[in-house]
C-alpha positions as CSV (number, residue, x, y, z in Angstrom):
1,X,73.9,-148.4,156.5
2,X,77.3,-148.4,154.8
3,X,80.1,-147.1,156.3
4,X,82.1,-144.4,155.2
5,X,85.7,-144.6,153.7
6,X,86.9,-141.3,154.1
7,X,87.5,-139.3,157.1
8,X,86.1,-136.2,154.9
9,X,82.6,-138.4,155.0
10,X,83.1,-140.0,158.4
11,X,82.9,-136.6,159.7
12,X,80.2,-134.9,157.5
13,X,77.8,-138.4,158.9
14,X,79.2,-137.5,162.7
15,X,78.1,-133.7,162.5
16,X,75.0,-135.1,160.7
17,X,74.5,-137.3,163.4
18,X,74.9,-135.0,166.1
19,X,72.0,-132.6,164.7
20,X,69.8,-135.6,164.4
21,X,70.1,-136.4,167.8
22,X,69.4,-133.1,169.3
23,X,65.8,-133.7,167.2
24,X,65.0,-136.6,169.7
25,X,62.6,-135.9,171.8
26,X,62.8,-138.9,174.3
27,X,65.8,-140.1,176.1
28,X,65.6,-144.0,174.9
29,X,65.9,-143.2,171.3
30,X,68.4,-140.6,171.8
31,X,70.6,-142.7,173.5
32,X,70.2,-145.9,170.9
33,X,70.5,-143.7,167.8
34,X,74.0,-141.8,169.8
35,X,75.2,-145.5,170.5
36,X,74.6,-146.8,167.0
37,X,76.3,-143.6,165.3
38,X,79.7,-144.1,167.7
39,X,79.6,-147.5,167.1
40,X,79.4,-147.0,163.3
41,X,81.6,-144.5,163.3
42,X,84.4,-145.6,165.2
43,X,84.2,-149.2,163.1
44,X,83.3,-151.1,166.6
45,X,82.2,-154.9,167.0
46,X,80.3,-153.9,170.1
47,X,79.5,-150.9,172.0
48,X,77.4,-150.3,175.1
49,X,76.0,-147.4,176.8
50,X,74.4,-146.3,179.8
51,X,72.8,-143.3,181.4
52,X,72.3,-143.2,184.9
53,X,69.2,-140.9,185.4
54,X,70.3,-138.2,188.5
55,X,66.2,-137.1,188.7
56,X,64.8,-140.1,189.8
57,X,64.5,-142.0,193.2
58,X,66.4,-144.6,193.4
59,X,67.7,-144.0,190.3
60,X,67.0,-145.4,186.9
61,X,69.9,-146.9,184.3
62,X,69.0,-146.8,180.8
63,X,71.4,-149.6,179.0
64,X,72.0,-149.9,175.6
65,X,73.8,-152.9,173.4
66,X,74.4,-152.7,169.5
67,X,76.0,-154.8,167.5
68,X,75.9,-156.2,164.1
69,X,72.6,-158.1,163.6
70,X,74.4,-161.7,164.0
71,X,75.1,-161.0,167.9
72,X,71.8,-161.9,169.7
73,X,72.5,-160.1,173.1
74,X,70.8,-157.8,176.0
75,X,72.6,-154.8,177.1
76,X,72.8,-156.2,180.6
77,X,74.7,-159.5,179.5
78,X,77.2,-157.4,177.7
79,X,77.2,-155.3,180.5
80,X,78.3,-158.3,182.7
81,X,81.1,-159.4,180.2
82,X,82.4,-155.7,179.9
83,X,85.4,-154.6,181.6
84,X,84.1,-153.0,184.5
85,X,87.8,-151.8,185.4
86,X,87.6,-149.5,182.6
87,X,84.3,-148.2,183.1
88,X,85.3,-147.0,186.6
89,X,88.6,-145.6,185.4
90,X,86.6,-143.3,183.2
91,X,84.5,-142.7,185.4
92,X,86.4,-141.9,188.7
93,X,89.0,-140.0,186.5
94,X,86.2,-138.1,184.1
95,X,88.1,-139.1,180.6
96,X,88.6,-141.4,178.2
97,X,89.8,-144.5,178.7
98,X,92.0,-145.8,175.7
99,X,93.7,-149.3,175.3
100,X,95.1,-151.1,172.0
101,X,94.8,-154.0,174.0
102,X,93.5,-154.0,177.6
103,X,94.5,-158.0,178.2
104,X,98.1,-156.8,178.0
105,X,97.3,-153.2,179.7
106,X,98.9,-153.3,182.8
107,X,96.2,-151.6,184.6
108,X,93.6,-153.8,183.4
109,X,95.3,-157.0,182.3
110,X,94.2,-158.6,185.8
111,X,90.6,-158.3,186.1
112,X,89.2,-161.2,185.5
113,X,86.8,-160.0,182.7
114,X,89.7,-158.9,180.7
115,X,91.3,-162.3,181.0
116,X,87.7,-164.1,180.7
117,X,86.7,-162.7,177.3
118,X,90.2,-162.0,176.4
119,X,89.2,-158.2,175.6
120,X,91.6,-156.7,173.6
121,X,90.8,-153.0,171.7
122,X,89.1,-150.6,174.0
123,X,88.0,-147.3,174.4
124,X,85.3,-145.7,176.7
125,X,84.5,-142.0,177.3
126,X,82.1,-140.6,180.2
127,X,78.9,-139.1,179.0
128,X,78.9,-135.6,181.4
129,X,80.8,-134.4,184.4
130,X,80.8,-134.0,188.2
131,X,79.5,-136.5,188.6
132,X,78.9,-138.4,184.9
133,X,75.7,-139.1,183.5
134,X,76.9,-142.7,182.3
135,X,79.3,-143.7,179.7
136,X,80.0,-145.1,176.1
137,X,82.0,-148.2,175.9
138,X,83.5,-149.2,172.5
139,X,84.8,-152.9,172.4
140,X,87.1,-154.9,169.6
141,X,87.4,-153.9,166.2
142,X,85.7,-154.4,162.7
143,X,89.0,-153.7,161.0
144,X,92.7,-154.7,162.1
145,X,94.3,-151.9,164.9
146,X,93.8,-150.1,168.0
147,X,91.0,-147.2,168.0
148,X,92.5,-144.1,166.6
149,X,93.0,-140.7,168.3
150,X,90.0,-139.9,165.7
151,X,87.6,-142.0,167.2
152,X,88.8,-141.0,170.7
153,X,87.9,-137.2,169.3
154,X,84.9,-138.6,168.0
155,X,83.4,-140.3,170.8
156,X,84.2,-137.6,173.1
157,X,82.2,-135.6,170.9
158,X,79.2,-137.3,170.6
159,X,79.4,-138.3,174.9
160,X,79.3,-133.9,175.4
161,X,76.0,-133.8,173.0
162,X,74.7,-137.1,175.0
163,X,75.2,-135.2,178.1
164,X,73.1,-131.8,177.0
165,X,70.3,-133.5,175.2
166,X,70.1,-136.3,177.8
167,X,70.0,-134.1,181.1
168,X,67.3,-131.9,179.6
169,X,64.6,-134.8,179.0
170,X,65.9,-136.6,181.7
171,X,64.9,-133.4,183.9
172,X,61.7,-132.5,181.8
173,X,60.6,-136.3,182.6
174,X,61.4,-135.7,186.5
175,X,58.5,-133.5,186.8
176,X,56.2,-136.3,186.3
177,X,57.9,-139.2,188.7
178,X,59.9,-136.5,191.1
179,X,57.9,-136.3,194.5
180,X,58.1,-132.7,195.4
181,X,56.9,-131.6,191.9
182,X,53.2,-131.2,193.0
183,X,54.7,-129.5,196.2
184,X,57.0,-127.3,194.3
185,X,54.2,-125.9,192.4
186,X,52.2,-124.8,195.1
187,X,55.0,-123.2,196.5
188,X,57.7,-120.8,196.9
189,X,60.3,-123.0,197.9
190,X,63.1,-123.0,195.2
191,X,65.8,-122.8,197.9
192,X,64.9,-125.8,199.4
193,X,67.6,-128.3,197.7
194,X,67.0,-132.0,197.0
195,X,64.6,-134.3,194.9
196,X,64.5,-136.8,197.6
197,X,61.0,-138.7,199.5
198,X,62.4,-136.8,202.7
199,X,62.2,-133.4,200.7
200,X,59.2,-134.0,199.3
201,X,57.5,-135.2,202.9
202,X,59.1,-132.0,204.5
203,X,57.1,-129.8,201.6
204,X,54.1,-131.3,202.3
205,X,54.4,-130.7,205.9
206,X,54.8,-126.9,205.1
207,X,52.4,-126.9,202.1
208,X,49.8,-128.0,204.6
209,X,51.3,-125.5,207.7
210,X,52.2,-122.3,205.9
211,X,48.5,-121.2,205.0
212,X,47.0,-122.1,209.1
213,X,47.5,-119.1,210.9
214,X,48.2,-121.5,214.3
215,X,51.4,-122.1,216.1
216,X,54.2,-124.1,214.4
217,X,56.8,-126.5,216.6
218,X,60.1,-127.5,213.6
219,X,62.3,-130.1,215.4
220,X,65.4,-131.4,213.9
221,X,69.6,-131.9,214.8
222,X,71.7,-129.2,214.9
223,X,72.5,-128.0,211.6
224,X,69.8,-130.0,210.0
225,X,68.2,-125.6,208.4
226,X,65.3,-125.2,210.8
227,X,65.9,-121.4,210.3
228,X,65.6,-121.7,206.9
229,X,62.4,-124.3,207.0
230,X,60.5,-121.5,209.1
231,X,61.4,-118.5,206.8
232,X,59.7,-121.0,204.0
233,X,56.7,-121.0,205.9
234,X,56.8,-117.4,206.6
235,X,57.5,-117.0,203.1
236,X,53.8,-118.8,201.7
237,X,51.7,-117.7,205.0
238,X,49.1,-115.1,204.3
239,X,51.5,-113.3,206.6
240,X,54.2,-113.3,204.1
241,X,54.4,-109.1,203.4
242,X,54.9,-108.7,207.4
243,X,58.4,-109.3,209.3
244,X,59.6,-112.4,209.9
245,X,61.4,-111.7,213.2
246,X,64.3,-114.2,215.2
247,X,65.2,-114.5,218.2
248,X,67.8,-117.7,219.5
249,X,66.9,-118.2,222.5
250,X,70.2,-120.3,223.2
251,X,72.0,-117.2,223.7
252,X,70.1,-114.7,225.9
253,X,71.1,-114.4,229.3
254,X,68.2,-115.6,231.6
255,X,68.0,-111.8,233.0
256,X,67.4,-110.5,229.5
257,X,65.1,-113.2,228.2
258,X,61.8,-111.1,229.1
259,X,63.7,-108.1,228.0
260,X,64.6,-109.5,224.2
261,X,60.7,-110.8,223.9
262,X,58.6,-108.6,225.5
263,X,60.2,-105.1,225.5
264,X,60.6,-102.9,228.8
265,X,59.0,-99.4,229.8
266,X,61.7,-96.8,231.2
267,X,63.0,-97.1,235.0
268,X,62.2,-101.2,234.4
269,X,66.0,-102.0,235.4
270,X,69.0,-100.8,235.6
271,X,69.4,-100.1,231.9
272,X,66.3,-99.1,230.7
273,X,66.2,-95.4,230.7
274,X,64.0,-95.2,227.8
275,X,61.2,-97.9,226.3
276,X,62.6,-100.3,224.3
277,X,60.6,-102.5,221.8
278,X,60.4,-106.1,222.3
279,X,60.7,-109.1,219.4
280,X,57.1,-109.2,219.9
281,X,56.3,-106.0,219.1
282,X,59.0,-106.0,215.9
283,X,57.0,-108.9,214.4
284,X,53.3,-107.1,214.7
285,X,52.0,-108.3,211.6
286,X,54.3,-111.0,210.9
287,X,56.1,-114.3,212.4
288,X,58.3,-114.3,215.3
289,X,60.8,-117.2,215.2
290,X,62.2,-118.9,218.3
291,X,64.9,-121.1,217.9
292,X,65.9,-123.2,220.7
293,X,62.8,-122.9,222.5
294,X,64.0,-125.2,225.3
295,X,66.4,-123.1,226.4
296,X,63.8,-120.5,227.7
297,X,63.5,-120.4,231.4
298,X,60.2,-121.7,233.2
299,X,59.0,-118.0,234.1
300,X,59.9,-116.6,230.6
301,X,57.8,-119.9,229.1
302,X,54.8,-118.8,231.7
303,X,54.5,-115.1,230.1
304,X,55.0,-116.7,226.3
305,X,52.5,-119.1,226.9
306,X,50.0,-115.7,228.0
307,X,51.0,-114.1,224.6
308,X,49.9,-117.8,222.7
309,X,46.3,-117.8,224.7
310,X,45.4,-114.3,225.1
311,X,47.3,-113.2,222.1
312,X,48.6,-110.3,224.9
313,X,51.6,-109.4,227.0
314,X,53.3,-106.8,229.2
315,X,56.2,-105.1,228.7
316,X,58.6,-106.0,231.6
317,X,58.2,-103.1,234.3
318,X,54.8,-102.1,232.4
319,X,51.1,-102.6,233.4
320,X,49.5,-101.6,230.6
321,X,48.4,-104.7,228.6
322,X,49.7,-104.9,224.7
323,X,47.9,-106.5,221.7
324,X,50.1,-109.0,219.7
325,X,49.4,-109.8,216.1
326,X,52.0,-112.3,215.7
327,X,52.6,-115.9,214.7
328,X,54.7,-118.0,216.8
329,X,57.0,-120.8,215.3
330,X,59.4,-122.8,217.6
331,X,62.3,-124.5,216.8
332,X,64.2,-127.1,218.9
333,X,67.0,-130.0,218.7
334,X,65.8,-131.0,222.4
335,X,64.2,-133.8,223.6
336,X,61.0,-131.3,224.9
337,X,58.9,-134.4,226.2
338,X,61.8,-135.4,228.0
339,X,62.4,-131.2,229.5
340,X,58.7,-131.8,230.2
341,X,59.0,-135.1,232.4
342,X,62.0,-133.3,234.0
343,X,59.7,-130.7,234.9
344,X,62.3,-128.0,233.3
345,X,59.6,-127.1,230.5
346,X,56.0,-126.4,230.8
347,X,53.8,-129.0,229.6
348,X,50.6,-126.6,228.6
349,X,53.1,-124.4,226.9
350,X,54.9,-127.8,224.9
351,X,51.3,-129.2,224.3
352,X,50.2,-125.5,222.5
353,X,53.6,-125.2,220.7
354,X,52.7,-128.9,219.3
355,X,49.7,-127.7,217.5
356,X,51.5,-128.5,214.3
357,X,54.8,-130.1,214.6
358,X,57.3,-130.3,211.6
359,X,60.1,-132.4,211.6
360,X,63.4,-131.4,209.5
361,X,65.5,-134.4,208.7
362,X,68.8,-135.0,209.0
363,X,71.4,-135.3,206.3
364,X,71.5,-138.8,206.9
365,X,68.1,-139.4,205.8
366,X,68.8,-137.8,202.6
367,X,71.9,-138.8,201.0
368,X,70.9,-138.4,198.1
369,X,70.3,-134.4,197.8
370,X,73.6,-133.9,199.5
371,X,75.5,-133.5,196.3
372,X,72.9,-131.3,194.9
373,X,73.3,-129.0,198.2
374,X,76.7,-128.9,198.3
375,X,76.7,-127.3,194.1
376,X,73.7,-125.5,194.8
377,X,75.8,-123.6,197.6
378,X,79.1,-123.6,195.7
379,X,77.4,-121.3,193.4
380,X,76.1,-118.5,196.4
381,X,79.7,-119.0,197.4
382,X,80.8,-117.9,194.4
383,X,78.3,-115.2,193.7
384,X,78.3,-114.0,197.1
385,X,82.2,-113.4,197.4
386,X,82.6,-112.5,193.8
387,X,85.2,-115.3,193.1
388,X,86.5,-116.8,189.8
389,X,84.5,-120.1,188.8
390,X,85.0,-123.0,190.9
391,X,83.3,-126.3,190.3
392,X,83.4,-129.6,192.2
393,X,85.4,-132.7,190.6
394,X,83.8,-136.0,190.1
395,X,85.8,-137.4,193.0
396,X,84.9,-134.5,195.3
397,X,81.1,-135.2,194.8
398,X,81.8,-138.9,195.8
399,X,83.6,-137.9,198.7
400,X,80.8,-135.6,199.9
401,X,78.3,-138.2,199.1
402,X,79.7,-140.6,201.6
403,X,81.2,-138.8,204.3
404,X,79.8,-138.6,207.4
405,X,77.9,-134.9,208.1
406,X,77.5,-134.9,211.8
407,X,76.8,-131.7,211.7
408,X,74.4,-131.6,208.7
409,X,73.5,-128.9,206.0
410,X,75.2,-126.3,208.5
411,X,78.9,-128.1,208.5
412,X,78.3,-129.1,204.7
413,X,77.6,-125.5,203.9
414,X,80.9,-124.9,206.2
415,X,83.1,-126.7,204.4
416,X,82.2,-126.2,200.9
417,X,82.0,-122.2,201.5
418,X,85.8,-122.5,202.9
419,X,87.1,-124.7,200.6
420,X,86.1,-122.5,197.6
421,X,87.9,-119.4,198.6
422,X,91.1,-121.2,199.3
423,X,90.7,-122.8,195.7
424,X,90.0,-119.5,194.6
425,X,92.9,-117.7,196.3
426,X,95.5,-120.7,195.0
427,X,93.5,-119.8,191.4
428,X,92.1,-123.7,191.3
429,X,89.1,-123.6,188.3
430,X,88.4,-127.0,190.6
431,X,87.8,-128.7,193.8
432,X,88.8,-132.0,194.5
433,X,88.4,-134.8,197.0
434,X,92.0,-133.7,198.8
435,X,90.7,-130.1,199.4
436,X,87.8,-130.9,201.1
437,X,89.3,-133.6,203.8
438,X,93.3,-132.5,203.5
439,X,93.0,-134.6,206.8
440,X,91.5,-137.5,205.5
441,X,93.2,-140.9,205.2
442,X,91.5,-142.2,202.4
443,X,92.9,-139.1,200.5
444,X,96.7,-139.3,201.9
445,X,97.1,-142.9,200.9
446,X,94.9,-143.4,197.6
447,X,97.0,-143.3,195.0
448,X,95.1,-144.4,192.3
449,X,91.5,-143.5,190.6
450,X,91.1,-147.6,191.4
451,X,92.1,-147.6,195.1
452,X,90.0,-144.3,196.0
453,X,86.9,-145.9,194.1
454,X,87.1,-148.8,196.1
455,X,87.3,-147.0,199.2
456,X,84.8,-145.1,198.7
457,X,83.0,-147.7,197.8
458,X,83.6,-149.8,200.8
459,X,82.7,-147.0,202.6
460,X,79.6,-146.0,201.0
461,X,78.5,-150.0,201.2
462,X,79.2,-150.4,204.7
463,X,77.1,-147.0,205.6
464,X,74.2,-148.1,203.9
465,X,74.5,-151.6,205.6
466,X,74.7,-150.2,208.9
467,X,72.0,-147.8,208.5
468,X,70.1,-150.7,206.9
469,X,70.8,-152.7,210.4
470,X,72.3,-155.6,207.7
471,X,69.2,-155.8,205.7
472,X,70.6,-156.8,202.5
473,X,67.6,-156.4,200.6
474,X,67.0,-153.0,201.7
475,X,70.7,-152.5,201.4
476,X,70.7,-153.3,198.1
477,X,67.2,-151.6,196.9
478,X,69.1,-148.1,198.1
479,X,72.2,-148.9,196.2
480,X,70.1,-150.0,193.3
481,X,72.0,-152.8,193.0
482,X,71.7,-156.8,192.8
483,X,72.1,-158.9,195.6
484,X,74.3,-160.8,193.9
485,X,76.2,-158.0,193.2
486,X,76.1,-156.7,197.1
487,X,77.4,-160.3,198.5
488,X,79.9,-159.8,196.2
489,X,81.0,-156.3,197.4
490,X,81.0,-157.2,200.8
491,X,82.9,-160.0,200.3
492,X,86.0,-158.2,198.4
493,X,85.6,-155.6,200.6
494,X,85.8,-158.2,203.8
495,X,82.5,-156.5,205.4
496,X,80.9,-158.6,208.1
497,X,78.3,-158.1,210.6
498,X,80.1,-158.0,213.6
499,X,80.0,-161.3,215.3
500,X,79.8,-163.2,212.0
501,X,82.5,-165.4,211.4
């Protein structure tokens, strides 16, 4: 195809090609005909792209190479000759990256693929925001000069339409590969965040416990939602139009622990000088939730594990037996096997509660959703306090995404919900990396999109190899990454097993 002469016709053939592309109806020829129209347009010798695909675990990069037809070479050996300084720049910064020259750019001039391939014209845009999809990467020129602020319009252009068209069959696709698709759609359980194997194992777990009317034990850390797990099981039970009642058993005094469950008859103590209803009786029809089930005391345990046989109780102070038409489900961050060996927890009562037992896990376990959470509650933030628009930065996601969450979904939810009214009362339209940890060294002393991507990088590698107990292989299957690659992160980033020399 010839190329146009005037910027009247360059621009009739970009609009022309935009339309075309939102035509495609699968990603790979989307994204080759959107890298052969940038390259065209902005007279490149060479231009990559690629597309990182957010929907799938681990996940997928789509590469892309074009050249003129003399150049016989894969996107992934262009990828290794390309500067990879400027791809992280536009990355970690979210914008074009421009250089007339990048061998005598001082930010770039000493990376050694700049000085290896002597790369001189330059220009790459990221394809989407917070965190980008991928990029375009325009190298050298077919006529003499820098590229133009044109083509930096241009390609900036055509990177906003990647990011629309690509996202949307990029998500339709996920709903063929994503595992809690089939779980999803049989299902009420939008609110439960993440794409990840540990999502989809935790929505099989209550696929398969919602519809047994039988006792349910959730276990999981502090913070980890087990509140919000047993409301989703509530929520698909046949039980579902009846109350879902909670009670947290961490914080009832040991004197008004039969009280809180059980109701009391008037003249049963001190303060009862009329009946009261019990949690039980609130949840006739529906679930009764007990969070931090441990924390009972051994004759409150005795009387619970009556109403779980019988399916009957007695007030305290009353004699008159009551019918219960409840479902129990427990929730702990104990060790109960461990309260049972210590004698402080009944073992009939732990082996009933363990009829079905559902385990919530931890942050940790799922890195991956945490970026989705942390947007996904950004926007109840928002429409819950009725605050201006407030979105994360691409550097904020990183940050989130390799911090440590000791305190799981709970502290997450925490910190993002704080952080976005103080942006919203300082009128910020965005959060970065420095308003979420103000404390943290890595924000104080970075003072460059290069040093913070590094150390977050380091840190992000050096998690995953811990975690990994130094498997590099596994380590580098999660990072969908090379081992080649991995050695050579751990070596510019010094990272040792400790007692390695």
């Amino acid at each position: 195809m010839p190329l146009p002469d005037d910027d009247t016709t360059r621009e009739r053939d970009l609009y022309r090609g935009l339309i075309e592309l939102g035509l495609q109806d699968e990603v790979e020829p989307l994204l080759q005909e959107a890298l052969r129209l940038v390259t065209m347009l902005a007279r490149a010798e060479r231009g990559y792209l690629e597309v990182r695909d957010p929907y799938c675990t681990p996940s997928a990069l789509h590469q892309f190479f074009h050249a003129d037809e003399a150049r016989q070479e894969s996107p992934a050996d262009f990828r290794a000759r390309i500067s990879s300084g400027v791809v992280e720049r536009a990355i970690s910064g979210g914008s074009t990256v421009l250089s007339a020259s990048a061998l005598s750019d001082e930010r770039f001039q000493d990376r050694e693929s700049v000085r290896n391939e002597k790369i001189e014209a330059v220009l790459c845009s990221p394809i989407g925001t917070d965190p980008p999809l991928g990029v375009i990467y325009l190298q050298g020129r077919t006529k003499p000069g820098p590229f133009t602020p044109e083509d930096r319009a241009r390609a900036e252009l055509c990177a906003a339409q990647i990011a629309s068209l690509a996202d949307r069959l990029l998500l339709r696709n996920s709903t063929t590969s994503d595992g809690t698709s089939e779980w999803r759609e049989r299902l009420d359980a939008d609110d439960i965040i993440g794409r990840s194997p540990a999502v989809a194992a935790l929505l099989e777990d209550i696929a398969l416990a919602a519809p047994l009317d039988v006792s349910v034990l959730i276990v999981g850390e502090t913070g980890v939602g087990k509140t919000h797990i047993a409301r989703a099981i509530h929520r698909n039970s046949r039980r579902n139009e009846g109350p879902f009642v909670e009670l947290n058993c961490a914080t009832l005094p040991e004197s008004l622990a039969e009280n809180e469950l059980f109701g009391a008859v008037a003249g049963a103590h001190s303060t009862a000088t009329k009946a009261t209803e019990g949690k039980v009786a609130a949840a006739e029809g529906g679930t009764l939730f007990l969070d931090e089930i441990g924390e009972l005391s051994l004759p409150v345990q005795a009387k619970l594990l009556q109403l779980l046989q019988s399916k009957t109780y007695f007030p305290l102070g009353g004699s008159k037996q009551q019918l219960a038409n409840v479902r129990l489900i427990a929730a702990t961050n104990a060790d109960l096997e461990g309260l049972v060996a210590a004698k402080t927890f009944r073992a009939d009562l732990f082996y009933r509660l363990q009829v079905l037992s559902l385990r919530v896990p931890s942050l940790s376990e799922r890195r991956e959703d945490v970026v989705a959470l942390a947007k996904h509650h950004l926007a109840t933030v928002v429409r819950r306090h009725d605050l201006p628009m407030v979105e994360l930065s691409a550097g904020a996601c990183r940050a989130i995404e390799t911090a440590d969450w000791p305190g799981n979904v709970r502290q997450l939810f925490h910190a993002i919900e704080s952080t976005a009214i103080r942006a919203a009362g300082r009128g910020l339209p965005r959060i970065g990396p420095e308003h979420l940890f103000p404390d943290s060294p890595a924000v104080e002393e970075a003072h460059s999109f290069q040093e913070a991507t590094r150390r977050f990088q380091r840190s992000l590698v050096e998690r995953t190899l811990t975690e990994t107990k130094w498997n590099v292989t596994e380590t580098a299957q999660r990072l969908d990454i090379a081992r080649s690659y991995l050695y050579k992160l751990m070596q510019a980033h010094g990272l040792r097993r400790e007692g390695e020399v």
